[in-house]
PyMOL Python script that loads the backbone (N, CA, C, O; Angstrom):
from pymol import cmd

cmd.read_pdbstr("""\
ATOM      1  N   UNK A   1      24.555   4.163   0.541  1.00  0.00           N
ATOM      2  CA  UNK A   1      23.783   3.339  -0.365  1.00  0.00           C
ATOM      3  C   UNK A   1      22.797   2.496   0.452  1.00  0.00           C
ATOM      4  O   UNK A   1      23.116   2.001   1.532  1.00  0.00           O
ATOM      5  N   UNK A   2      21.818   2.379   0.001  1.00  0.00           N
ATOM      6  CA  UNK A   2      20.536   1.272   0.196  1.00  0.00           C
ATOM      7  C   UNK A   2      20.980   0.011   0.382  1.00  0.00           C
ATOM      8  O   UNK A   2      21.152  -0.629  -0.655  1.00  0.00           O
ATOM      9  N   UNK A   3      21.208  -0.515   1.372  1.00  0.00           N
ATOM     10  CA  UNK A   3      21.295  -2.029   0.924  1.00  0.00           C
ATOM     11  C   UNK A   3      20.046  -2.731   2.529  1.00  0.00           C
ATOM     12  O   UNK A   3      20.515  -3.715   3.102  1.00  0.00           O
ATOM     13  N   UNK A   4      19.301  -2.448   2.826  1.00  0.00           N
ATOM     14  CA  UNK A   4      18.118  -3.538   3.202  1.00  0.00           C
ATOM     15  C   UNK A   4      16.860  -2.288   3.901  1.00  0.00           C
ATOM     16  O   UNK A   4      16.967  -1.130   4.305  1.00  0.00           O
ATOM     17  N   UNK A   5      15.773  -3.204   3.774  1.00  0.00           N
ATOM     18  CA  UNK A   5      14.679  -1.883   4.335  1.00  0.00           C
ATOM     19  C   UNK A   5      15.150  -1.284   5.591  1.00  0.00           C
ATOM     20  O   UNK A   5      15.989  -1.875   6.271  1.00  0.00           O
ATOM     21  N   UNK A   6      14.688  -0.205   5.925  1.00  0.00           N
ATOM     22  CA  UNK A   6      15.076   0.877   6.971  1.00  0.00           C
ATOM     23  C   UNK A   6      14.339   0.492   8.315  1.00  0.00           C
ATOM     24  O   UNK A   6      14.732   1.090   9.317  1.00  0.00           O
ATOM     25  N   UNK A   7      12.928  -0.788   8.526  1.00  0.00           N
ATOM     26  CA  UNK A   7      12.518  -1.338   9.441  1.00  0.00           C
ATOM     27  C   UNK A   7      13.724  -1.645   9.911  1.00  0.00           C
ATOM     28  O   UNK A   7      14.494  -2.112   9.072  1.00  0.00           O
ATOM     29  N   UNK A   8      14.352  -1.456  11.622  1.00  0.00           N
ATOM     30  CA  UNK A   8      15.136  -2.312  12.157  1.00  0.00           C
ATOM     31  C   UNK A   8      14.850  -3.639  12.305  1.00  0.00           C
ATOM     32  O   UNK A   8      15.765  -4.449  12.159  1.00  0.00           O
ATOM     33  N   UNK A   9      13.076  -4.234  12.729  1.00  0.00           N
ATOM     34  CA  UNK A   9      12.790  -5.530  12.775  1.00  0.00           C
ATOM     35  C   UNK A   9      13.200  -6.378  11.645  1.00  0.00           C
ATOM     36  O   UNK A   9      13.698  -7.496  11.778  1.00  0.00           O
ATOM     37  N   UNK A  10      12.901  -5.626  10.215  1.00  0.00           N
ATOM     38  CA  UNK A  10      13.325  -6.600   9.202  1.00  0.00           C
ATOM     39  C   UNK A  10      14.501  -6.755   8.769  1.00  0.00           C
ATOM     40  O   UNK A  10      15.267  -6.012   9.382  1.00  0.00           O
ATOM     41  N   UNK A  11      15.147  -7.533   7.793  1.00  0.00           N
ATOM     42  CA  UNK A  11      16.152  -8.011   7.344  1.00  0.00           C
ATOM     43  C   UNK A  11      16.549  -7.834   5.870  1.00  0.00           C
ATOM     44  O   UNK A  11      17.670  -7.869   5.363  1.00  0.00           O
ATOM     45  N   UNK A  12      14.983  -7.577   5.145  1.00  0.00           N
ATOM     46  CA  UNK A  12      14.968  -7.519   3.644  1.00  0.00           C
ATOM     47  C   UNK A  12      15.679  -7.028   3.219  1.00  0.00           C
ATOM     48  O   UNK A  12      15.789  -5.840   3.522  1.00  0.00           O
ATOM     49  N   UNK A  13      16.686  -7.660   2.176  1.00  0.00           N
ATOM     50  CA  UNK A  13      17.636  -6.928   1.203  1.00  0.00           C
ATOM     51  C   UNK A  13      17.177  -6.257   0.158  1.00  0.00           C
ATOM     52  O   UNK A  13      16.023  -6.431  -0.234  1.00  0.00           O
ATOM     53  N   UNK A  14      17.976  -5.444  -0.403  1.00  0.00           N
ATOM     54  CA  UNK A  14      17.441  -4.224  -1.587  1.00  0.00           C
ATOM     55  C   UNK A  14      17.639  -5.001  -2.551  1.00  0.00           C
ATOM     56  O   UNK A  14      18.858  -5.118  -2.675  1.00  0.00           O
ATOM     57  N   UNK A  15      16.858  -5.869  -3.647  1.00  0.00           N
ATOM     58  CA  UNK A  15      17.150  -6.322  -4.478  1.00  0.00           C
ATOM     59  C   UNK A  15      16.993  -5.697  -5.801  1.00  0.00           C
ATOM     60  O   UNK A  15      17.930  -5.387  -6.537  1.00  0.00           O
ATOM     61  N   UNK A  16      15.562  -5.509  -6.084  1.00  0.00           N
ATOM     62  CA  UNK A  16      14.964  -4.863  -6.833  1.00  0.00           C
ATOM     63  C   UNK A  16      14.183  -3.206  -6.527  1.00  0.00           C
ATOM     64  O   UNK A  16      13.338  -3.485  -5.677  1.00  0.00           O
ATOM     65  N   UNK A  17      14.101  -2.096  -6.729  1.00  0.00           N
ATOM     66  CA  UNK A  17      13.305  -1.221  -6.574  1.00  0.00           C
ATOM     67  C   UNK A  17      11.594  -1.538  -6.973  1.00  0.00           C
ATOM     68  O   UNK A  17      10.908  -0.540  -6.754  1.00  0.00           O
ATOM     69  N   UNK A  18      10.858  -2.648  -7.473  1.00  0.00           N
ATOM     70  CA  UNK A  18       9.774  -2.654  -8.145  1.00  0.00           C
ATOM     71  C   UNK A  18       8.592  -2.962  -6.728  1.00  0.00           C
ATOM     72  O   UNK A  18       7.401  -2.712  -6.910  1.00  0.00           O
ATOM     73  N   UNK A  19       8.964  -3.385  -5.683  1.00  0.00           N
ATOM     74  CA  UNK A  19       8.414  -3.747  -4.653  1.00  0.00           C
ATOM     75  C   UNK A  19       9.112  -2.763  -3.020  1.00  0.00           C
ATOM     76  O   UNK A  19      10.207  -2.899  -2.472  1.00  0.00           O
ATOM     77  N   UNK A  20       7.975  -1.847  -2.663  1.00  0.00           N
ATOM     78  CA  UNK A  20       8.281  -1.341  -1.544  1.00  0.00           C
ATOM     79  C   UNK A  20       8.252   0.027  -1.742  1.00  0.00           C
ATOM     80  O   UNK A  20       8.031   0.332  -2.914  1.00  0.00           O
ATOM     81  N   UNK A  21       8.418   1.041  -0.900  1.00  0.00           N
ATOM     82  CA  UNK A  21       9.287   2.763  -1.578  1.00  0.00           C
ATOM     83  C   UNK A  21      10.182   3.262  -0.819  1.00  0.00           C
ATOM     84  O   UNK A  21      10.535   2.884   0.298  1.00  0.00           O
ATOM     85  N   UNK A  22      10.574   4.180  -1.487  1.00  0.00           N
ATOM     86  CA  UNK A  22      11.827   5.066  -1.318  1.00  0.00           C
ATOM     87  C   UNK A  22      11.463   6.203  -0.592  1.00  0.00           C
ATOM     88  O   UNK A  22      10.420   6.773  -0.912  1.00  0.00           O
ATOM     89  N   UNK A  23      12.015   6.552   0.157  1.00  0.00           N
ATOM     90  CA  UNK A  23      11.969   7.674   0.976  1.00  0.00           C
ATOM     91  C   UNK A  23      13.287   8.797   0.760  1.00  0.00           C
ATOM     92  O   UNK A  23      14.359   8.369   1.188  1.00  0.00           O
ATOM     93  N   UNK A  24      13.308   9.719   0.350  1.00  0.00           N
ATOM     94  CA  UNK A  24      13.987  10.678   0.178  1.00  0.00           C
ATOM     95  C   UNK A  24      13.885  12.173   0.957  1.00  0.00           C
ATOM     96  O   UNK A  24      13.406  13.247   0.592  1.00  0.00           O
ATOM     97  N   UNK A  25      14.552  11.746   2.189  1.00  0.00           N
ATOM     98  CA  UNK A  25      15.163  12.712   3.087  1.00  0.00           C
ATOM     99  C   UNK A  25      15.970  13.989   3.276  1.00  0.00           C
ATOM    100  O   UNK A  25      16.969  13.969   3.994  1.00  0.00           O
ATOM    101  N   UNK A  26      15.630  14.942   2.747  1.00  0.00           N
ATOM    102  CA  UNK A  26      16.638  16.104   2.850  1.00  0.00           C
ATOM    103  C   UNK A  26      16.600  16.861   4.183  1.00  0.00           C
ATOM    104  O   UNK A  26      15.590  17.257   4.764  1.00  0.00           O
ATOM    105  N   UNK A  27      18.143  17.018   4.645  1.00  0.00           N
ATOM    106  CA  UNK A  27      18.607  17.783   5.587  1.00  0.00           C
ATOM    107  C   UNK A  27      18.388  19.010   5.621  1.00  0.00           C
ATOM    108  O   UNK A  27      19.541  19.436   5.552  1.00  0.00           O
ATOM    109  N   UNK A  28      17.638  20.027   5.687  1.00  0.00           N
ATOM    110  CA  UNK A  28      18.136  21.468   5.634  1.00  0.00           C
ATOM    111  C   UNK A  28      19.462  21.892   6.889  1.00  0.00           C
ATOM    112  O   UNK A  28      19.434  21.453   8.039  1.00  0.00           O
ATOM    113  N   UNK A  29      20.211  22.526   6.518  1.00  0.00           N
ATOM    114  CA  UNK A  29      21.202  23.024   7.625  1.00  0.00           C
ATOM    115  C   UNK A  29      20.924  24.345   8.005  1.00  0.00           C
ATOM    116  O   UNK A  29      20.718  25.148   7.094  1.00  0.00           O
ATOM    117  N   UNK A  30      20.866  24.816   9.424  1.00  0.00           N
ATOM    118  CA  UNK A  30      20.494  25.320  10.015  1.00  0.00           C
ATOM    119  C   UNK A  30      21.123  27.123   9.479  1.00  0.00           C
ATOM    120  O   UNK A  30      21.379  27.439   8.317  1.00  0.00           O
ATOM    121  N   UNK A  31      21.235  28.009  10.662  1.00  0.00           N
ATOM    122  CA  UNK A  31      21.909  29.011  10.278  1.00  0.00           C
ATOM    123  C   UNK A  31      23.372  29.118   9.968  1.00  0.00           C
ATOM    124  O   UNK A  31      24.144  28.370  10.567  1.00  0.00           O
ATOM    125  N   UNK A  32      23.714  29.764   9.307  1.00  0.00           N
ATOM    126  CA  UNK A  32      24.827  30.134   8.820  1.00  0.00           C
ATOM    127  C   UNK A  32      25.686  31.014   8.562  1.00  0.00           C
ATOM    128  O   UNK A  32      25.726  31.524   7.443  1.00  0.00           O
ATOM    129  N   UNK A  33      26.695  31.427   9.723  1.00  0.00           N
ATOM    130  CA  UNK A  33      27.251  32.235  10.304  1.00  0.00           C
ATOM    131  C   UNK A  33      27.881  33.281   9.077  1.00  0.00           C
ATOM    132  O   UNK A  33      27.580  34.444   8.808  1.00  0.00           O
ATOM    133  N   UNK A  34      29.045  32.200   8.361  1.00  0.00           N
ATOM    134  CA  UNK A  34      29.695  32.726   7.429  1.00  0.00           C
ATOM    135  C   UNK A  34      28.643  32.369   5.835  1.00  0.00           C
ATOM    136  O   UNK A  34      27.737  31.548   5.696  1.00  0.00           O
ATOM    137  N   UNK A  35      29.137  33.203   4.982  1.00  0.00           N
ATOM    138  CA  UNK A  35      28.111  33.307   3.800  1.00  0.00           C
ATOM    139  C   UNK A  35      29.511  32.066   3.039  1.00  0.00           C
ATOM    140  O   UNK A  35      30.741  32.018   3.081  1.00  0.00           O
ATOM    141  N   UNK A  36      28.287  31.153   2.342  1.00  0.00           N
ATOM    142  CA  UNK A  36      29.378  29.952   1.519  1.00  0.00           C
ATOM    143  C   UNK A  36      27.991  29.287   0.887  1.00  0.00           C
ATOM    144  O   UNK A  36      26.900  29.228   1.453  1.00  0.00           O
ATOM    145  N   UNK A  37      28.310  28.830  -0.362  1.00  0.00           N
ATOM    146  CA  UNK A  37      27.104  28.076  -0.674  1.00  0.00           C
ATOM    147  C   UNK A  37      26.753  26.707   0.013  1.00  0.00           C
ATOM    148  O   UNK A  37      27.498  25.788   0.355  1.00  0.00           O
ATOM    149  N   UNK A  38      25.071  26.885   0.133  1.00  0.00           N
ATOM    150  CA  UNK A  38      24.255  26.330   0.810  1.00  0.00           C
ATOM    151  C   UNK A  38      24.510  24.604   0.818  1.00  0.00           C
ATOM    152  O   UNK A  38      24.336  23.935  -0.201  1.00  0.00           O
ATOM    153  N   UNK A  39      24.776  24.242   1.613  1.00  0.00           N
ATOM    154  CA  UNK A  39      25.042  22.498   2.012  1.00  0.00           C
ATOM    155  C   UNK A  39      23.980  21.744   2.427  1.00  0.00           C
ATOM    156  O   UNK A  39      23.625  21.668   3.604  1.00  0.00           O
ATOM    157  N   UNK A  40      23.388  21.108   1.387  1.00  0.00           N
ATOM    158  CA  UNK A  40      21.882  20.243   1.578  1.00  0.00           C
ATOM    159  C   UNK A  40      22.774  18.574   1.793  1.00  0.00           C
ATOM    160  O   UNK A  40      23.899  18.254   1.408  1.00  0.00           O
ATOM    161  N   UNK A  41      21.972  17.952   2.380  1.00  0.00           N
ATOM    162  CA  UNK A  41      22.602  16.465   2.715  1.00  0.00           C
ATOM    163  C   UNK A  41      21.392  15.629   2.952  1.00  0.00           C
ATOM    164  O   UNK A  41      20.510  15.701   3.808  1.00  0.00           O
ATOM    165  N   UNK A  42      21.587  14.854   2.002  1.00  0.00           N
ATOM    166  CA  UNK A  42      20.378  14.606   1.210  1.00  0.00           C
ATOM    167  C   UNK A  42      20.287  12.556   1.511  1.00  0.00           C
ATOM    168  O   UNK A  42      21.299  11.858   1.443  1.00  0.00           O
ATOM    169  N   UNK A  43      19.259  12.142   1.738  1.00  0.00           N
ATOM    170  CA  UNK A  43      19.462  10.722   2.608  1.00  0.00           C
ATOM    171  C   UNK A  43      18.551   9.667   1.635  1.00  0.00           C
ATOM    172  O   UNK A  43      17.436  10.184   1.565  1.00  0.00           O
ATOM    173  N   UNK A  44      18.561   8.670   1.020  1.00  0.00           N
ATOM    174  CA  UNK A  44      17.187   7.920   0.418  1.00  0.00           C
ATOM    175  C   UNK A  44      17.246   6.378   1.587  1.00  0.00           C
ATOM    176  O   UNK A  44      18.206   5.832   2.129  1.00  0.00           O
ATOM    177  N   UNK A  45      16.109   6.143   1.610  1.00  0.00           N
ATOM    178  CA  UNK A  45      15.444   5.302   2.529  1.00  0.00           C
ATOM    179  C   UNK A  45      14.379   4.127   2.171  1.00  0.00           C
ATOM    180  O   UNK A  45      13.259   4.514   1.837  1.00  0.00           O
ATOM    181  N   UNK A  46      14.620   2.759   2.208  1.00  0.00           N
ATOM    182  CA  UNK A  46      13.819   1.937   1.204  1.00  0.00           C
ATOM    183  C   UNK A  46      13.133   1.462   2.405  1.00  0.00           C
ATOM    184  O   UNK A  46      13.748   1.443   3.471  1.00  0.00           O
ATOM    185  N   UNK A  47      11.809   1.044   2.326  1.00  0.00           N
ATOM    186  CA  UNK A  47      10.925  -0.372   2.846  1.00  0.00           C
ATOM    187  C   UNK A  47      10.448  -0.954   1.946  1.00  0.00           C
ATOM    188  O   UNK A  47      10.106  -0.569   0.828  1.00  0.00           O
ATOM    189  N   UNK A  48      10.403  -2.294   2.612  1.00  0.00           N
ATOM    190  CA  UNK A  48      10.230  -3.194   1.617  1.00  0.00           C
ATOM    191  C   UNK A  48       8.522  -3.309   1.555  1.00  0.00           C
ATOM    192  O   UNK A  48       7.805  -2.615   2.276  1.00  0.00           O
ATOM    193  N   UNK A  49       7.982  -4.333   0.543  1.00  0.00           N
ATOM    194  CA  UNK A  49       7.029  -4.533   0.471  1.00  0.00           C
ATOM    195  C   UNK A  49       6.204  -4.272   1.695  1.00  0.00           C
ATOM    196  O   UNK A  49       5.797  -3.208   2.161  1.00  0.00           O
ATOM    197  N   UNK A  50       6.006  -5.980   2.250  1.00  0.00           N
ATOM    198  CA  UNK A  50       5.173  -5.818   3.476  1.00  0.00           C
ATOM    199  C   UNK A  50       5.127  -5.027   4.104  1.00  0.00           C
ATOM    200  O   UNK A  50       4.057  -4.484   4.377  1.00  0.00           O
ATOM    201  N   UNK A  51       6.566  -4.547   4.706  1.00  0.00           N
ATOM    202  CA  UNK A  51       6.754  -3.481   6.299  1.00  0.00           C
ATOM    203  C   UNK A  51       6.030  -1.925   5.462  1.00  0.00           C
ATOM    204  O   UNK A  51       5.343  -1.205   6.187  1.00  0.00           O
ATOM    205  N   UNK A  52       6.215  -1.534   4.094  1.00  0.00           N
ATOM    206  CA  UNK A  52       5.273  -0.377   3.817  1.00  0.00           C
ATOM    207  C   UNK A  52       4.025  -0.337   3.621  1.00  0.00           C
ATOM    208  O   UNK A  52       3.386   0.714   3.662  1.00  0.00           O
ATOM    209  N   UNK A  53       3.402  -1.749   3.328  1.00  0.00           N
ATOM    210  CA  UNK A  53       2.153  -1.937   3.812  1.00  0.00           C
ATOM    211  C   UNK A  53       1.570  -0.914   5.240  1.00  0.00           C
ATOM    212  O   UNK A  53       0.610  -0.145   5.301  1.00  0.00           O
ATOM    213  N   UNK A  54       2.474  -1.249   6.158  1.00  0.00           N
ATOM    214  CA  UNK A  54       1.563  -0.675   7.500  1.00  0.00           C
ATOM    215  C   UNK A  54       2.769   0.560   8.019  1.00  0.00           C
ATOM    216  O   UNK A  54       2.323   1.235   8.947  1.00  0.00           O
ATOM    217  N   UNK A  55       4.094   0.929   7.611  1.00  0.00           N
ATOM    218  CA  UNK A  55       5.009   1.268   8.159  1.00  0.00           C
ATOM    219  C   UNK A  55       5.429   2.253   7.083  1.00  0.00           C
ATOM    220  O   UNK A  55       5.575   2.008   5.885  1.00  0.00           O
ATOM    221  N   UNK A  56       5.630   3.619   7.825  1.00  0.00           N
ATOM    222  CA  UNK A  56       6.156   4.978   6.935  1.00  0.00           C
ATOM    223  C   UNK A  56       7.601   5.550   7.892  1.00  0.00           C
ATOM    224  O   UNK A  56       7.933   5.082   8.981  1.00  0.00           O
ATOM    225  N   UNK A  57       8.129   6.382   7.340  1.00  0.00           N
ATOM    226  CA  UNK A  57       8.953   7.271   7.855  1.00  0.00           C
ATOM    227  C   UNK A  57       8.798   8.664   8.210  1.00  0.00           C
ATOM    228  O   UNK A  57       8.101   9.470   7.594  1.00  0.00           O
ATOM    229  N   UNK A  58       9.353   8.853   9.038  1.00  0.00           N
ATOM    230  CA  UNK A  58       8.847  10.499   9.848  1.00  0.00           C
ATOM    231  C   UNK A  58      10.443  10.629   9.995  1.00  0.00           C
ATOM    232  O   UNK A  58      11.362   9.812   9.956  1.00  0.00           O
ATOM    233  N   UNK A  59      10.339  12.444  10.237  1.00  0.00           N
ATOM    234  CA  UNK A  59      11.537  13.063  10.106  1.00  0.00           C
ATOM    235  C   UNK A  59      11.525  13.589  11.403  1.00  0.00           C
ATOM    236  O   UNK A  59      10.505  14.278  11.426  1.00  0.00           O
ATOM    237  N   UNK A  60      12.021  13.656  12.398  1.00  0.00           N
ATOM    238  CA  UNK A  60      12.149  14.019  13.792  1.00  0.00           C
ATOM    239  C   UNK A  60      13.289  15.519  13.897  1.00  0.00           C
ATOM    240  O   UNK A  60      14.250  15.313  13.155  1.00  0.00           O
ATOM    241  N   UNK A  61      13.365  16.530  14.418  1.00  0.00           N
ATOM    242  CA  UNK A  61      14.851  17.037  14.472  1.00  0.00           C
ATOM    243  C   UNK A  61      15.572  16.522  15.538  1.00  0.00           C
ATOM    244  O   UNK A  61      16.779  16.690  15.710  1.00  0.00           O
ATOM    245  N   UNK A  62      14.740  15.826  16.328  1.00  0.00           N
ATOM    246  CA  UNK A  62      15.714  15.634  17.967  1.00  0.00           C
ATOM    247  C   UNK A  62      16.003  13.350  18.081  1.00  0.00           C
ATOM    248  O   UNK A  62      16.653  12.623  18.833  1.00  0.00           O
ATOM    249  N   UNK A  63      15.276  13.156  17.128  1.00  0.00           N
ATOM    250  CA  UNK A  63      15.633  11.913  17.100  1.00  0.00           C
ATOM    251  C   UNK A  63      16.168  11.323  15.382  1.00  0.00           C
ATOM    252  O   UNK A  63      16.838  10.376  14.969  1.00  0.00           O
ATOM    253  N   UNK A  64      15.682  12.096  14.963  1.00  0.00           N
ATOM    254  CA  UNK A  64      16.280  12.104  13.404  1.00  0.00           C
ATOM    255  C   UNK A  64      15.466  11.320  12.691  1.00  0.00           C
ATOM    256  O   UNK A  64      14.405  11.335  13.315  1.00  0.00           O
ATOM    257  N   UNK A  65      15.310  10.454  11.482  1.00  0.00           N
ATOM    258  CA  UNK A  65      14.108   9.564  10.610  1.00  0.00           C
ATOM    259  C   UNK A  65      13.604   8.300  11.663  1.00  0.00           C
ATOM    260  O   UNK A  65      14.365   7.521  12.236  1.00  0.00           O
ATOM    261  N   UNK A  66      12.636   8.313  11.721  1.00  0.00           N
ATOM    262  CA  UNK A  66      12.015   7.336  12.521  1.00  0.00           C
ATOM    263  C   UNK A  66      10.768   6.280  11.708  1.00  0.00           C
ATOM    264  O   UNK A  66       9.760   6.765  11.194  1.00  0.00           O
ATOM    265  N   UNK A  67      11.019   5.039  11.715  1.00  0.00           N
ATOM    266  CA  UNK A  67      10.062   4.471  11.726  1.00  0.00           C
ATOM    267  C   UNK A  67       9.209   3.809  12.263  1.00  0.00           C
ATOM    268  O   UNK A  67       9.425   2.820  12.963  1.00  0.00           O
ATOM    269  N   UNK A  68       7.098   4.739  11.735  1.00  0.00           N
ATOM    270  CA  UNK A  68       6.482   4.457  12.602  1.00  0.00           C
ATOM    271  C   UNK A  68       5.369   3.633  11.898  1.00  0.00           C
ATOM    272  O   UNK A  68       5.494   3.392  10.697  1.00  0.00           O
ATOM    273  N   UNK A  69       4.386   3.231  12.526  1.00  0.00           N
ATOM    274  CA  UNK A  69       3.028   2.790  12.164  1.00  0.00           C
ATOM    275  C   UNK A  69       2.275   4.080  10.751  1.00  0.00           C
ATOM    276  O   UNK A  69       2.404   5.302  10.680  1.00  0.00           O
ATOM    277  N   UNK A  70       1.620   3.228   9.950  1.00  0.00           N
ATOM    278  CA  UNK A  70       0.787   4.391   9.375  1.00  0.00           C
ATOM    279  C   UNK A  70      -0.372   5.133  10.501  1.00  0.00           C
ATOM    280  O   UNK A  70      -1.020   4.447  11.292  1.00  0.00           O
ATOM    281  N   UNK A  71      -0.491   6.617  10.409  1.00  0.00           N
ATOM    282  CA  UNK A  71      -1.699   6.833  10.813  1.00  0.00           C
ATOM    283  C   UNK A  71      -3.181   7.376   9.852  1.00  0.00           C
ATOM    284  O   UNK A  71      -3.238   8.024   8.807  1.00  0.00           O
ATOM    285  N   UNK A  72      -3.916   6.987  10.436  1.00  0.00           N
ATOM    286  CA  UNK A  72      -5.371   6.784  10.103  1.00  0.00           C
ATOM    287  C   UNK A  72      -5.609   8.253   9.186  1.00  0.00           C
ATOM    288  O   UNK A  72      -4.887   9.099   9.714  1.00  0.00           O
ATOM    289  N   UNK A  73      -6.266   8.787   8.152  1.00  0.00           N
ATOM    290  CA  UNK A  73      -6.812  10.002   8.038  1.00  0.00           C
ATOM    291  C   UNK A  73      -7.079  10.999   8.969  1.00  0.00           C
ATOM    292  O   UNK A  73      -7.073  12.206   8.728  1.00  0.00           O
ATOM    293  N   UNK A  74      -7.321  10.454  10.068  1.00  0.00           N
ATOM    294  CA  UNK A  74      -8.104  11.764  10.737  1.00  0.00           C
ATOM    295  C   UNK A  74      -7.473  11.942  11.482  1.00  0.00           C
ATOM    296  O   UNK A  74      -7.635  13.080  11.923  1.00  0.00           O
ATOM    297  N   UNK A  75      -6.325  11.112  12.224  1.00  0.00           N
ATOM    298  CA  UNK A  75      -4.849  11.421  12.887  1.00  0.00           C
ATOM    299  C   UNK A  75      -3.972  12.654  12.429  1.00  0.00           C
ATOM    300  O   UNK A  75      -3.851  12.921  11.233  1.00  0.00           O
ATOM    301  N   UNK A  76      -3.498  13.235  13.206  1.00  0.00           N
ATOM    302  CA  UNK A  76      -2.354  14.761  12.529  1.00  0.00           C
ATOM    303  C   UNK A  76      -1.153  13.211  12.436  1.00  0.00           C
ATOM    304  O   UNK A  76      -1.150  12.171  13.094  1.00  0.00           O
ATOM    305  N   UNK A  77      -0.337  13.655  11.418  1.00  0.00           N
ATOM    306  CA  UNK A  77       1.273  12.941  11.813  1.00  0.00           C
ATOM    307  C   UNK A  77       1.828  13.718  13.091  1.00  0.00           C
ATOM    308  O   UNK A  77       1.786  14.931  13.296  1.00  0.00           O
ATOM    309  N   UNK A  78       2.365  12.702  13.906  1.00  0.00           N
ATOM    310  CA  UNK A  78       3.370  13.031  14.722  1.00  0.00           C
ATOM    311  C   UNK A  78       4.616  14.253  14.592  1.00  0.00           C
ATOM    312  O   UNK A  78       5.007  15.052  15.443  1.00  0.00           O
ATOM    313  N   UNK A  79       5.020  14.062  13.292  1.00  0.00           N
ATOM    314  CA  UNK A  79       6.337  14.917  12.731  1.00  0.00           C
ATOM    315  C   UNK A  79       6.163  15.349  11.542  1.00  0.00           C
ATOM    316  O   UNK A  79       5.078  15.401  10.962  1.00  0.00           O
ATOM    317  N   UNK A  80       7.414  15.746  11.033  1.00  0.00           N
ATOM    318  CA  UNK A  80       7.252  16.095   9.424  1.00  0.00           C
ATOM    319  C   UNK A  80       7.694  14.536   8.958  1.00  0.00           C
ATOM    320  O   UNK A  80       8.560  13.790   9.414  1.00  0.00           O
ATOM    321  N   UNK A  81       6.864  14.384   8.006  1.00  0.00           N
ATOM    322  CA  UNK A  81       6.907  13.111   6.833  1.00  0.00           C
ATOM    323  C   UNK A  81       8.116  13.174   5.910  1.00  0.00           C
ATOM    324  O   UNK A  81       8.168  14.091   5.089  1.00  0.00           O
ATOM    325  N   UNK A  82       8.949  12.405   5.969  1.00  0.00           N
ATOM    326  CA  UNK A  82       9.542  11.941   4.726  1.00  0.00           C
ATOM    327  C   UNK A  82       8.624  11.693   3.123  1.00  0.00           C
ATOM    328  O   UNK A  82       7.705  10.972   2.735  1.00  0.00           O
ATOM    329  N   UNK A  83       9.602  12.871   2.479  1.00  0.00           N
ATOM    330  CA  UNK A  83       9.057  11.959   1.070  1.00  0.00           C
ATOM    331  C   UNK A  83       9.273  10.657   0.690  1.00  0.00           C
ATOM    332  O   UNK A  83      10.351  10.086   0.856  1.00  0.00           O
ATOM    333  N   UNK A  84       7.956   9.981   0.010  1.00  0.00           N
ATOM    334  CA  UNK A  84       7.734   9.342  -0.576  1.00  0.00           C
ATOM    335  C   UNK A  84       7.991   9.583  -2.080  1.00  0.00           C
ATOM    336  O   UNK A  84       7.431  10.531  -2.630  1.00  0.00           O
ATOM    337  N   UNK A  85       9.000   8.583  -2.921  1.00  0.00           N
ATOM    338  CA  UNK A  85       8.560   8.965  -3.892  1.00  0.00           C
ATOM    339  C   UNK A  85       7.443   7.606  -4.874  1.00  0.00           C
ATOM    340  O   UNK A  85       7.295   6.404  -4.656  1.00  0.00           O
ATOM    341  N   UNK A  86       6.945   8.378  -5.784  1.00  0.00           N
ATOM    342  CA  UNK A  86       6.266   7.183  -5.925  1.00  0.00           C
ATOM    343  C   UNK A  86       6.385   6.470  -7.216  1.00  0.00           C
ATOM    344  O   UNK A  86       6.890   6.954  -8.230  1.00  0.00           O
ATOM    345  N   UNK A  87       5.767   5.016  -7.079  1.00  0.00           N
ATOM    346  CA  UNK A  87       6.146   4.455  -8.091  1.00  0.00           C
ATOM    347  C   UNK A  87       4.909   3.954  -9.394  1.00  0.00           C
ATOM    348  O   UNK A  87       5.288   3.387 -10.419  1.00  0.00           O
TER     349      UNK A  87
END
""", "prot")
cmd.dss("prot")
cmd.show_as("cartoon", "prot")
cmd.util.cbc("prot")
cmd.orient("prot")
């Protein structure tokens, strides 16, 4: 469960959903030796107001969700992006 934005610098508690967004993270799992239905593991991720002002989430495979700076339009992202969902 959600309980404060995903910035380590900040502190903000999850009070309300009406201020900030959600990030919704899905795991894909890799190969799969034996046949069994498919195991998704699935993560949601809040920032708060301010810190999403300038601050998104990226999906890393070797460091796992990271939060970074926004980049500019004409910047590639670093990684694959976390969804946003929006409000």
């Amino acid at each position: 469960m959600i309980s404060k934005c995903a910035n380590p610098m900040c502190s903000t508690p999850l009070i309300y959903l009406r201020e900030g967004k959600i990030f919704f993270v899905e795991d894909k799992p890799g190969p799969v030796l034996v046949k069994s239905k498919p195991s998704h593991c699935a993560e949601h991720f809040w920032l708060c107001g301010p810190c999403s002002v300038s601050l998104t989430l990226t999906v890393d495979g070797i460091r796992g969700v990271q939060v970074v700076p926004k980049t500019s339009p004409r910047q590639p992202p670093r990684a694959r992006r976390a969804y946003a969902a929006s409000a």
